[in-house]
Each structure stands twice: as C-alpha cells, then as structure tokens.
PABA-834900 format. One record per residue (C-alpha): residue in one letter; chain; x, y, z. Coordinates in steps of 0.25 Angstrom, whole numbers, plus 5000, padded with zeros to 4 digits. Example, Ala and Ser with C-alpha at 12.3 -4.5 7.8 and 13.67 -1.06 7.14 Angstrom:
2
 rest kette   px   py   pz
    A     A 5049 4982 5031
    S     A 5055 4996 5029
# end
This chain:
205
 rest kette   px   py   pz
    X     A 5014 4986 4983
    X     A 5012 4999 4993
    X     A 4998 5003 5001
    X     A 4995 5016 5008
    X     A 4988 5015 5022
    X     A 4980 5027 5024
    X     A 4973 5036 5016
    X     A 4981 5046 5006
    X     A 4976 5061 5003
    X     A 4983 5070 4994
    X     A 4981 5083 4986
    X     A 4985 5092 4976
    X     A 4981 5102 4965
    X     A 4985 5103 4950
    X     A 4980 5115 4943
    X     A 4969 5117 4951
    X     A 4963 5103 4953
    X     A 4966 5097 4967
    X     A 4968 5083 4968
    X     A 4966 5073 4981
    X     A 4971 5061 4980
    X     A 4967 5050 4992
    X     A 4974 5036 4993
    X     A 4966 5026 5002
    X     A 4971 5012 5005
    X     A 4960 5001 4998
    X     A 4957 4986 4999
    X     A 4948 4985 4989
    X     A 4942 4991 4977
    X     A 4931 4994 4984
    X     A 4940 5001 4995
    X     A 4944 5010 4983
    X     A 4930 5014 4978
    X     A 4926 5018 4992
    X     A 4937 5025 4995
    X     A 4935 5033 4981
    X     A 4922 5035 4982
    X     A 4925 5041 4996
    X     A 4933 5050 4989
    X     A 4922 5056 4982
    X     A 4914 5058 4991
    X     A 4926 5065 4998
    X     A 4926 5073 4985
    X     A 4912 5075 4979
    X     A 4916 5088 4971
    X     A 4931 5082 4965
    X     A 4930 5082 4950
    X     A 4936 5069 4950
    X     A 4942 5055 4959
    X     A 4950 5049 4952
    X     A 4954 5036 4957
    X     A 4965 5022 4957
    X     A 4966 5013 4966
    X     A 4973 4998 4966
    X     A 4970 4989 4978
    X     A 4978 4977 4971
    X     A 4984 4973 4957
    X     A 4968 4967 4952
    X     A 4961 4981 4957
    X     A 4966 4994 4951
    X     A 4958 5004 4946
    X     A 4957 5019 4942
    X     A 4946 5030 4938
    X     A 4948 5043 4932
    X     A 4936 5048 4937
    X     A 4932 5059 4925
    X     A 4946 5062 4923
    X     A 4951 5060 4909
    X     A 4953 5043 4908
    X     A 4966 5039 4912
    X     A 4972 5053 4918
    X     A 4967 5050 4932
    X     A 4963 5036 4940
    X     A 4975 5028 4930
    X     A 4987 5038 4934
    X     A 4984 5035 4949
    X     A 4981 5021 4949
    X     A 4995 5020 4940
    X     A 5001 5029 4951
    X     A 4996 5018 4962
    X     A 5003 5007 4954
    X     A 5014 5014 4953
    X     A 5017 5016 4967
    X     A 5014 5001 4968
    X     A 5000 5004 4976
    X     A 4988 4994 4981
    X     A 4977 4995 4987
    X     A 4975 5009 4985
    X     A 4964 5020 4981
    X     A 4967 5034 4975
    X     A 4958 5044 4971
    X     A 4963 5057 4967
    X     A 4951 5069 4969
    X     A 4953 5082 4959
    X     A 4945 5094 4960
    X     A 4947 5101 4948
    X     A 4952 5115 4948
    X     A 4949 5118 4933
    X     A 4963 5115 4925
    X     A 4963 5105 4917
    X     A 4976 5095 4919
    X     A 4975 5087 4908
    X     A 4978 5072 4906
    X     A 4992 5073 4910
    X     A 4988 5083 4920
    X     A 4978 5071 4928
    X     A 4986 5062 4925
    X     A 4997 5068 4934
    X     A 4988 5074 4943
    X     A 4982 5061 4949
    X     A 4995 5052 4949
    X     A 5001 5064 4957
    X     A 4990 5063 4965
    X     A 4990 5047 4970
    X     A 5006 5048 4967
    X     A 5007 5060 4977
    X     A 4995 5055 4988
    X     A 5005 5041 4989
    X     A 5017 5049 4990
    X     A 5012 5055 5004
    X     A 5007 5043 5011
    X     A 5015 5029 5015
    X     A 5015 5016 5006
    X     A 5017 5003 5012
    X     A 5022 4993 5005
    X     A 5015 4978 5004
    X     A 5022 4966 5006
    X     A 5020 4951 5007
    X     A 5026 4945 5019
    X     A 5027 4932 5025
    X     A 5022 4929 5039
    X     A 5029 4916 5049
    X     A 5029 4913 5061
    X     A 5039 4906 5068
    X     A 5041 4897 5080
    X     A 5056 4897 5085
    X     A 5060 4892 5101
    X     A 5064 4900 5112
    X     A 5079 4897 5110
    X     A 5079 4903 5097
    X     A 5069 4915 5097
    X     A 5077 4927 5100
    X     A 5087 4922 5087
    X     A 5073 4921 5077
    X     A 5070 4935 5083
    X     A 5081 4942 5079
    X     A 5080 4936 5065
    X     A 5066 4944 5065
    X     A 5070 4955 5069
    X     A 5070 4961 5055
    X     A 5056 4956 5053
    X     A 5042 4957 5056
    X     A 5038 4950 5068
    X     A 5022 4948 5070
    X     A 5022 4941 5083
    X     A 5030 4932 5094
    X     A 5025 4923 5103
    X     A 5030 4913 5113
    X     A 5026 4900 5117
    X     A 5031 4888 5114
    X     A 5042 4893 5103
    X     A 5042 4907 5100
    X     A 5035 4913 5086
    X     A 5038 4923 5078
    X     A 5028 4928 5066
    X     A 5036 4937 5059
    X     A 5034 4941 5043
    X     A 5044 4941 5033
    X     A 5046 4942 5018
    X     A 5054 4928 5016
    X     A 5060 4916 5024
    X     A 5074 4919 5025
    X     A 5074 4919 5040
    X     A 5071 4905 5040
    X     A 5085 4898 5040
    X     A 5091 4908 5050
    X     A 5079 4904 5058
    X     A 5082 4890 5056
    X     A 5096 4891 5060
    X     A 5094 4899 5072
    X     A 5083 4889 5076
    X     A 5090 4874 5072
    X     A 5077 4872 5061
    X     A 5067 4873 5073
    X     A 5059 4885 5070
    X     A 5047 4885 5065
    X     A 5040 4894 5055
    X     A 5025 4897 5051
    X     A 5022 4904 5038
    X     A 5009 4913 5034
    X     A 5003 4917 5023
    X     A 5009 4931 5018
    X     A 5005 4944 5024
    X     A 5006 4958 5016
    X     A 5011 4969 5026
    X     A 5013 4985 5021
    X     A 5026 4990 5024
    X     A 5027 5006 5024
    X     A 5036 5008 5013
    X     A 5045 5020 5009
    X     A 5041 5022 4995
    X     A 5047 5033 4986
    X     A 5039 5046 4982
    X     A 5034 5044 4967
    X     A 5035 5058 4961
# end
C-alpha cells in the first residue's frame, strides 16, 4: 500500500469547467469529513465537491455530490484503489463553465483529476518490518557491524556487551551471526513496526 505526506493541490479545466483537486493525508473517517468540509468552506461558490477517500480496507467511501450517481465520487475512489492508496482523502472542486460533459465526460474528468493530483506528489510505500536488538562482546562487534551495514540500524550502545537495535524484514542474518560469534550472541525480538519508504512509482496515464 502507498501514502502521501503533505497535502496535494492540482488543477485544470475541461470545456470551461475548472477543476481542483486536494489530496490530504487522513487517519480516520473523521479526519476525512473535516478535511472535506474545509474544502467547502474553502470553496462556498463550487457547483460541486466531490469526494473518496480510504483510510484502510474496512472504511472507503465516495459521494457524487449532485453529480449524476456514479460519474463522480466512484471513479476517484476506484482511482485510489487502483494506485493501491490508504489513508487518504480526495475532493475534487468544479465550477462549472456552462458545457455540459456528459457521463463519460465526469467520469474522465475526476479520475483525471485524483489520477493527475497523485502524479505530482511523492508515494511511500508501507512495509511491515521486524525490529531486534542484539547483544554481541567486544571481540566480535566490528564483524556484526559490517553485517549491518546494508541495514537499518536504530541505536548502539556500549556497556557490558555492545547492542545493536537494527530492523529488518527476515532472520537470515542470524547463522552468519552465530558463526562469527561461536553461538554467544544474543538477540531480542519486538513487535513489528510499519515504516514508509519513498518509493519510485510509475506515472499512471
């Protein structure tokens, strides 16, 4: 799954009706409604704000807001899930410049308009890692830090032994570690932690 960190503002016009679309990073459902209601009040004379937003799997939602049902607040919340999103509000604002677009017309307009707004801002992907902490003696430490190298190390400290809290996605270090040490290392493992890691993701056209 992908997260934006900061708020997304992006515009365009289609025969004469301009659209804005915001993105805003949400926890919660009502996160979402007061970032959209905000919106509103940004934009007291829009002729509509459409909405979608998906915090997680269980809470995904979508309004037309007076456009004809299903040509609006269901393509961008479809557009979210297809650029694998979460915990994410969209509201797409349109004045209305007189031309009528048709379905098809809205339909393209607003998933152009959450499709494009993600295009200009970065995604970070979520993943589960694992978090340990080990205890390794002096007269093996610099070996076990080499072996860390690659990873991403939280904290050192010396005192009796010295620690490494380091995470990781799997245990595969473990043998090598218990080669290097003779079996006298020790190693403390947490309860999983997400982290968000800025990904490079291809442009959706």
């Amino acid at each position: 799954m992908y997260r934006i960190q900061n708020e997304v503002i992006d515009q365009f016009i289609v025969n004469k009706s301009e659209f804005i679309t915001y993105l805003q990073r949400v926890s919660s459902v009502d996160e979402a409604k007061a970032y959209i209601d905000s919106i509103k009040k940004l934009h007291p004379k829009a002729t509509h704000h459409c909405q979608a937003f998906i915090i997680d799997e269980m809470n995904q939602r979508s309004n037309d807001d007076g456009e004809p049902s299903g040509t609006a607040g269901i393509p961008m919340l479809e557009i979210l899930r297809k650029r694998e999103m979460e915990q994410v509000v969209a509201v797409v604002v349109r004045y209305f410049g007189g031309v009528l677009l048709g379905a098809g017309g809205l339909i393209r307009a607003y998933s152009k308009g959450v499709n494009d707004a993600l295009n200009t801002t970065d995604l970070y992907e979520v993943k589960l890692m694992k978090k340990s902490k080990l205890n390794v003696a002096y007269t093996y430490a610099d070996h076990i830090e080499r072996l860390l190298e690659d990873y991403d190390v939280l904290e050192k400290d010396y005192g009796i032994d010295v620690s490494f809290t380091y995470l990781h996605t799997n245990d595969d270090l473990v043998p090598q570690m218990n080669e290097i040490t003779r079996g006298s290392i020790q190693i403390e493992s947490y309860d999983p932690i997400e982290i968000e890691v800025k990904v490079r993701v291809d442009k959706d056209e």
